[in-house]
N, C-alpha and C positions, 0 to 999 in steps of 0.2 A: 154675843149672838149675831149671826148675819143680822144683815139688814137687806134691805128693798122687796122687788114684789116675789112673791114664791113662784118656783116651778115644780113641774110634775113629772115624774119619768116615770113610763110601764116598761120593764124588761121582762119579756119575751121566756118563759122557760125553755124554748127553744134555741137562743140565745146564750143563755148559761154555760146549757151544758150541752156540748156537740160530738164530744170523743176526742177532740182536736185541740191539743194547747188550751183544755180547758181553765188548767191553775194558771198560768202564765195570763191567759185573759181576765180572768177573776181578778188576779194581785193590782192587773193595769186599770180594771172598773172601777175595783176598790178606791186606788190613787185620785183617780179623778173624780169619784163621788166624795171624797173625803175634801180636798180640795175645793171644789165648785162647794161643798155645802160650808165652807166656809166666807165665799162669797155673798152667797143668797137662801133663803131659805129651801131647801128641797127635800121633796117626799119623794121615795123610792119603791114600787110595788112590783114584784117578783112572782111570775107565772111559775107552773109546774110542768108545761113542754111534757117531755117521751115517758120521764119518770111519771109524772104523773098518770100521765094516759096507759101505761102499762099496768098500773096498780089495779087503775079503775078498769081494765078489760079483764084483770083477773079476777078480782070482787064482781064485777057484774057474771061471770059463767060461775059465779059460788052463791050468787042468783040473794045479794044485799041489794037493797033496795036504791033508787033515785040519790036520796036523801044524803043515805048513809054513804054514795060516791062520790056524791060532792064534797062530804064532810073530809073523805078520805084525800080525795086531791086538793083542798084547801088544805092539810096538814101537810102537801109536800112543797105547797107554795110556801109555808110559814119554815121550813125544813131549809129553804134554800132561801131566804130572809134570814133566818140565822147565820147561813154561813160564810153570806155576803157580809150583812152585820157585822159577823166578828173579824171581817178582814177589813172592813175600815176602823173598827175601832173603838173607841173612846166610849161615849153614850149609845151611839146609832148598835154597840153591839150588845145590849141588853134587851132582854126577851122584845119580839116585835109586839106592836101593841095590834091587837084582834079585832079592832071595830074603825068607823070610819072616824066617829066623835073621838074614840083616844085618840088616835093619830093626829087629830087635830087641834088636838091638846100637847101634844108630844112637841108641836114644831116651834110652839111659845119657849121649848129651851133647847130642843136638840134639831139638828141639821145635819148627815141628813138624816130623817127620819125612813129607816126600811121595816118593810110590812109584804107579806102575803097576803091570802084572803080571809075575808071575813063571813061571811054565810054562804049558805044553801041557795043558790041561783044569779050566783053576782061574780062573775070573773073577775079576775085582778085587773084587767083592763076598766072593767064597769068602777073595779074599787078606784082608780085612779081620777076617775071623771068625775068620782062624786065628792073624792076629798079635793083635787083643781077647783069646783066648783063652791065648796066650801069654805076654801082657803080665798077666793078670787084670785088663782093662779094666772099668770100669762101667758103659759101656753103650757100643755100639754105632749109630753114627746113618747111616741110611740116605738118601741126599739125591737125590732121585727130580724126573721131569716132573708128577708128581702130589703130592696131599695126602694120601698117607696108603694105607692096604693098603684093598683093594675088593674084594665078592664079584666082580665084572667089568671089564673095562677101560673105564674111564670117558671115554675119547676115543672108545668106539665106542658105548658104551651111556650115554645120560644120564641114565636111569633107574637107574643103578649107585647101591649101597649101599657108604657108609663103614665100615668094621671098626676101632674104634677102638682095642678093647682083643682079642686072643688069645693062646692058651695055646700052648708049645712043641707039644706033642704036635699038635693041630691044624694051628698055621699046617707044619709037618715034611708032613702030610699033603698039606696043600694045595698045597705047594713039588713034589713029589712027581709031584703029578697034573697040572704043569703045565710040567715040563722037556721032556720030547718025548727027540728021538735026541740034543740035546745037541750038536748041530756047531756049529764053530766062526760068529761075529756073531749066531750065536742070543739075544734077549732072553727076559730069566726073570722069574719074579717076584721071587725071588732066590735064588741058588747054594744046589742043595743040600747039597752039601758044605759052606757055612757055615752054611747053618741046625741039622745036625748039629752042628757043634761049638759055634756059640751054645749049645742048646739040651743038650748035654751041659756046657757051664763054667757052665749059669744068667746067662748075660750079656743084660740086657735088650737089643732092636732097636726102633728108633726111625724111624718111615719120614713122611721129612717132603717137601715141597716145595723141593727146592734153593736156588729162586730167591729165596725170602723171607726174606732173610738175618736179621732181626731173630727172625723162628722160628725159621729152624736154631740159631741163637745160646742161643735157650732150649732148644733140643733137648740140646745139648751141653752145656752148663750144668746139666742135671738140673731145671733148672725148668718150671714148668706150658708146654706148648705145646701146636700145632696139627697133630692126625695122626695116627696110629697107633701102637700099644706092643705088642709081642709080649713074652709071656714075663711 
């Protein structure tokens, strides 16, 4: 079994799956979660991105309810946790475990552990922060379409500034002022509910570029990379 302290990775369903060299990135995730979780312990949580949010914009004009759209995009988060699963392997590719307590039971024999969501109101980022916190992870890495945390969204603003380095208390604020009503395929900056519990366990977040696997690899690793550190 690894040894030393656990880490946390959120990938981004946006991340996954982009229409581009998607198997070919997959196979290379795979390699390197398979690997690294042989060094250390790690938990892997897998958003539901466009698949998801498309499901939940057609259930919602078929007029199901809140509930039942969350339920629905956690089953695509748990869909693409299987399919990442089975490409690494071994244990990590047997059904994902549903809750935060399994998962954290899961990593006393398997590494790495991959997981979708778990309930009705808690995105895969939120899940990530609660089991880090859980686990006393040492950091938290965030694996985004982007390079890092920005005063703006840098797909609409090219004039957007990088935020490389911020403080709990701030980026909490900023997380804050940018959830809205909170329904369900809504994107965040990220879950407030885990920025609170980052930001109460002291667990650094780490928000990098998914796609640049030799960065995320320093990301998780604790070594020098490219992106933003909260915390």
């Amino acid at each position: 079994m690894a040894e030393g302290a656990p880490v946390v990775l959120s990938v981004g369903g946006s991340v996954l799956l982009t229409g581009e060299n998607d198997a070919e990135f997959l196979r290379a995730l795979a390699d390197l979660l398979r690997r690294l979780g042989r060094e250390f312990p790690l938990v892997v949580t897998t958003g539901g991105g466009r698949t998801a949010r498309e499901y939940i914009a057609l259930a919602r004009s078929l007029g199901l309810t809140e509930v039942e759209l969350d339920e629905l995009g956690i089953d695509v988060t748990r869909l693409h946790a299987r399919l990442l699963g089975g490409l690494v392997g071994g244990a990590s590719a047997a059904p994902p475990p549903t809750t935060v307590a399994a998962a954290v039971r899961e990593l006393g024999h398997v590494s790495p552990v991959i997981l979708g969501g778990t309930e009705p109101g808690h995105t895969t980022d939120g899940v990530a922060a609660l089991i880090a916190a859980r686990v006393r992870a040492v950091r938290l890495v965030n694996a985004t379409r982007v390079d890092g945390l920005y005063d703006r969204d840098p797909r609409r603003h090219p004039d957007a500034r990088r935020i490389d380095r911020m403080g709990w208390d701030a980026f909490r604020r900023v997380v804050r002022e940018s959830v809205g009503e909170g329904s369900a395929g809504q994107e965040f900056l990220f879950d407030a509910l885990g920025a609170e519990a980052l930001g109460r366990a002291a667990i650094p977040l780490l928000v990098v570029h998914g796609r640049r696997l030799a960065n995320l690899e320093a990301a998780l690793r604790g070594a020098i990379f490219d992106g933003s550190r909260i915390g």
